[in-house]
N, C-alpha and C positions, 0 to 999 in steps of 0.2 A: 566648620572648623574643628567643633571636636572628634568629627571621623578621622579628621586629618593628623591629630596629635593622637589618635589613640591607634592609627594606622604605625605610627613613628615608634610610640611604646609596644607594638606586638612586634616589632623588626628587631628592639633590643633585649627586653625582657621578656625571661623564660616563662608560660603560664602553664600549671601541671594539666591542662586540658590538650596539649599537645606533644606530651612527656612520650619519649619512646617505649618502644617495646623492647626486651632483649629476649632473648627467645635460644634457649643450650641446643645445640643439635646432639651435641656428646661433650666427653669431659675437657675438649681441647679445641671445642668449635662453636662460638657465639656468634650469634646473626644481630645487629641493632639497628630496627625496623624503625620508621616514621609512624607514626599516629594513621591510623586508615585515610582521615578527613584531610588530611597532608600527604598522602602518598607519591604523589606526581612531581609534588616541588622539593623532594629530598629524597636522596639514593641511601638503599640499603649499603649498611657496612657492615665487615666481619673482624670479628678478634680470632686468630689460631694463636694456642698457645704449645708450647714442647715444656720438656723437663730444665732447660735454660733461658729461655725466653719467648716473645710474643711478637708477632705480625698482625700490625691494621690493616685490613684490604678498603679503601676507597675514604674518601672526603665526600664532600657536597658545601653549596655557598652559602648555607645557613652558621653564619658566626654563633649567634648565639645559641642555636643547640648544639653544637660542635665545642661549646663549649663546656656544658653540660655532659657529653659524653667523655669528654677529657676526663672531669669529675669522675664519672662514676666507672670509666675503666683503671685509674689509680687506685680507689679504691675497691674495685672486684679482684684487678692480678697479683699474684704473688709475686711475679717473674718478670724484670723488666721488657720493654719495648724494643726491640732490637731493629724493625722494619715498619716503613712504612710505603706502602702499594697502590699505585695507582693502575688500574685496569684500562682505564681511555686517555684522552687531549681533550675533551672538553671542557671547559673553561671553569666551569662549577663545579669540576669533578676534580680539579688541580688547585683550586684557588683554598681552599679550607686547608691544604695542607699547610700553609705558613703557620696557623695555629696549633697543628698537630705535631709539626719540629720543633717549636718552641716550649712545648710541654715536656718532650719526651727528646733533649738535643741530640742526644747519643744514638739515636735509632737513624738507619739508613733509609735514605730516600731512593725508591725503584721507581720507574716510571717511563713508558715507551719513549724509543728515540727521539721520537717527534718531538717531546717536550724540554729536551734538552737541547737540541738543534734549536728550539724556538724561543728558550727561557723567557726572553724581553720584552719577549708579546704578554708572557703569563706573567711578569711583575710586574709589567705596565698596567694588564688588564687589574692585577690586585690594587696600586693606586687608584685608580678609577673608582674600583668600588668606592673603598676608603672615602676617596674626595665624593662620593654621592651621597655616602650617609651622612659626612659634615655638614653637606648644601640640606638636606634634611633637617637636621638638628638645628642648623641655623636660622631655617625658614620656620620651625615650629618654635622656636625661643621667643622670635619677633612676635607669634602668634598669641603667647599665654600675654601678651602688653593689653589683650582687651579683655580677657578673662574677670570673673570678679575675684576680689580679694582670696576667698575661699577657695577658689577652684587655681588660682594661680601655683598656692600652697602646698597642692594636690598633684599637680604636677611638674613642679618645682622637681619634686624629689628625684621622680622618674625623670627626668630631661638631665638633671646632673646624674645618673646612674650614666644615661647610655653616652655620656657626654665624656665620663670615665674610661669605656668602654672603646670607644673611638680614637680615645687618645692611646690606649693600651692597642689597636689592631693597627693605627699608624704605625708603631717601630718597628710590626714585622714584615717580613718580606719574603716572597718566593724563594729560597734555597734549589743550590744547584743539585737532581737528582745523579743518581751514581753512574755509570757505564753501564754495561753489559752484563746482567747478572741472567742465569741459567737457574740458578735454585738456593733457596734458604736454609739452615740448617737452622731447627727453633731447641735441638734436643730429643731424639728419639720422634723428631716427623720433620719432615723433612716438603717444602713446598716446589713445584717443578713452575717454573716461568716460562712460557711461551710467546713470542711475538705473536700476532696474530693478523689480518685484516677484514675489519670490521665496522662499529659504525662510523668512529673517529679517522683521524690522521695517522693515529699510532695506538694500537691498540695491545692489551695484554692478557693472556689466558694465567687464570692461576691454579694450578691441579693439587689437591691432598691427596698426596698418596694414603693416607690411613683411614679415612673413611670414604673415598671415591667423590668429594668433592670439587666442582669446578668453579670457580668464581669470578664474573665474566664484563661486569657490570652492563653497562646499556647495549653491550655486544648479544646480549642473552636476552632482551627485555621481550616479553611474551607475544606484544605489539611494539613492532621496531618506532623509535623515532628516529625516519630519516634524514639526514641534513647534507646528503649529497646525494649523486646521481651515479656514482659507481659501483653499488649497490649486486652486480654478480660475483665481484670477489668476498663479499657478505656471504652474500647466499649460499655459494660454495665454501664459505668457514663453514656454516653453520652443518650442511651436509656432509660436509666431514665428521666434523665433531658428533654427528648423530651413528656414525659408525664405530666410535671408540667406546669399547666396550667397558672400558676399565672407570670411565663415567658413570657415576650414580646417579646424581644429583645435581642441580646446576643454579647458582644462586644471579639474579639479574639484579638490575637497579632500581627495577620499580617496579612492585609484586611480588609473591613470595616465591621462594623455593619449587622446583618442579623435576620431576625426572626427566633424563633424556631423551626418553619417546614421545614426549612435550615438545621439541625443537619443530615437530612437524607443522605448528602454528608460524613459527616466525619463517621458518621459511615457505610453509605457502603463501605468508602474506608479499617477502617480498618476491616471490614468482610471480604473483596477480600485480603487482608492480610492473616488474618486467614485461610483460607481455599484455598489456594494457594496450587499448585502440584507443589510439589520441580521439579519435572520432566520435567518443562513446561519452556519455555522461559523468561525470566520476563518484560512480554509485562501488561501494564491495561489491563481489563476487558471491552470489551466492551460495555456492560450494562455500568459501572461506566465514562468511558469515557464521552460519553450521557450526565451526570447530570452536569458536568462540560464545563465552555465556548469554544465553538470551534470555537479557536484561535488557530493561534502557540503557543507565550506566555503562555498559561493556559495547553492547552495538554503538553509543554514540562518540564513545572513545575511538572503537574500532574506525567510525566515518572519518571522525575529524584525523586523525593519524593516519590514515588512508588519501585524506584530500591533499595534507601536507607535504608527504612524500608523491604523488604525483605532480605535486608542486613545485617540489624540492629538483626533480630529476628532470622537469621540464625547461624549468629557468636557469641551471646552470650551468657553467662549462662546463665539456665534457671531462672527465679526471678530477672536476673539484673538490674537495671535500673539506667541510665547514668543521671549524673548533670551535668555532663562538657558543656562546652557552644555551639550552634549552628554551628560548625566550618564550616558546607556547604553552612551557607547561602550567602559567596562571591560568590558560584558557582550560586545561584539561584541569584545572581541578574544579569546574562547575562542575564538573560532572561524576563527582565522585559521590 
């Protein structure tokens, strides 16, 4: 039982053993990294800032350090928030944004067609949470009834923090993201929006013109997680994009920062996808193995996201392609 209430308290309160990173690239471009030991269950985000204002690139479904990073980009920017950017349609990657409008109301919401066509899925989906951390709280309230005196006391405190907290992420809601936007003006930088397709339904490129940055999220991720089977219009973003020379740098969802002579990872991985012998084991390629760190941690990532997407492209209709959220990545963070 006390795994179970202390599983409840790392869901709502912050512990500085999982504090982010922020990491400057230049005086207009912040990266804010998850903790290494968490790197699978939370996407990197970026702040650009101009001589008027600032652009969030991406969310993740961790409330409470989403909360924490509200905090501490209030107090890093001079400049208000004017945008806020989403790069895909998957569900974790769109859901933290009801907390990043509600900090910052004036800032506009960008975010690929797909999630405007589909808005009701993604407020629905944000109730859902909501109502699962209630049933959480609820069931861990009933629990501290056998506790002794002392330890009740002890988590008394914590059960009404997150109990606060819950009641604060009920009244907000998914907002509707904007139309068709082509590109941002921050003040002397200027951001270039691209549709794209890629691992989601709807996905978005976002280019800095001033330092050659591209920000791509799980579109760029080093090892793809695939969650559908249409995966050559993928491959052929990514080969494109590995021809645009005006590309420096490419920041994904999970991992850091790589050059674009780096792409040649993800897309060999989903070419050894493609061209997979259902007949065959589902072992990597040894070629592709090679490009990747030989460690345990990296090859056992590489299998298990190797098995999944042979899984993914097996079992679904053909043109499917999944928005629901990462649900493997608890599995991928054994192995971090």
């Amino acid at each position: 039982m006390m795994r179970f209430l202390t599983l409840l308290i790392l869901t709502f309160l912050s512990l500085s053993c999982f504090a982010q990173q922020w990491h400057q690239v230049d005086t207009h471009t912040f990266i804010i990294a998850p903790h290494k030991s968490i790197a699978q269950l939370q996407a990197n985000q970026a702040v650009i800032t101009g001589t008027d204002c600032a652009a969030i690139i991406n969310a993740h479904g961790d409330f409470t350090v989403l909360e924490q990073t509200i905090n501490q980009i209030k107090k890093r920017l001079s400049v208000p928030v004017c945008y806020l950017i989403s790069t895909g349609s998957l569900h974790d990657e769109i859901l933290g944004i009801a907390l990043l409008q509600h900090a910052f109301p004036a800032a506009k919401w960008i975010a690929p067609d797909y999630v405007k066509e589909n808005i009701r899925v993604y407020q629905s989906a944000y109730r859902q949470k909501i109502d699962d951390y209630s049933l959480s709280y609820s069931v861990s309230a009933q629990r501290t009834k056998t506790l002794s005196e002392h330890e009740t006391a002890h988590w008394q405190k914590r059960l009404h923090t997150a109990k606060q907290r819950i009641a604060y992420w009920q009244s907000l809601d998914i907002p509707l993201p904007q139309g068709k936007v082509t590109s941002v003006q921050l003040g002397q930088n200027t951001l270039e929006i691209t549709p794209t397709v890629a691992a989601s339904a709807g996905d978005l490129f976002i280019f800095n013109q001033k330092n050659g940055g591209l920000f791509g999220g799980a579109n760029l991720d080093p090892i793809p997680y695939v969650t559908h089977n249409s995966i050559s219009q993928w491959h052929n973003t990514l080969v494109l994009l590995k021809q645009r020379n005006e590309v420096v740098w490419l920041l994904p969802s999970h991992g850091k920062p790589y050059k674009r002579d780096e792409l040649t990872k993800p897309v060999a991985f989903l070419h050894a996808i493609m061209a997979f012998d259902l007949e065959q084991q589902p072992s990597v390629p040894a070629a592709l193995r090679t490009m990747y760190k030989n460690d345990v941690a990296e090859q056992q990532k590489l299998q298990l996201l190797f098995n999944l997407a042979l899984k993914h492209t097996q079992s679904m209709p053909t043109g499917t392609i999944s928005t629901y959220k990462h649900e493997h990545r608890n599995t991928l963070a054994l192995h971090e």
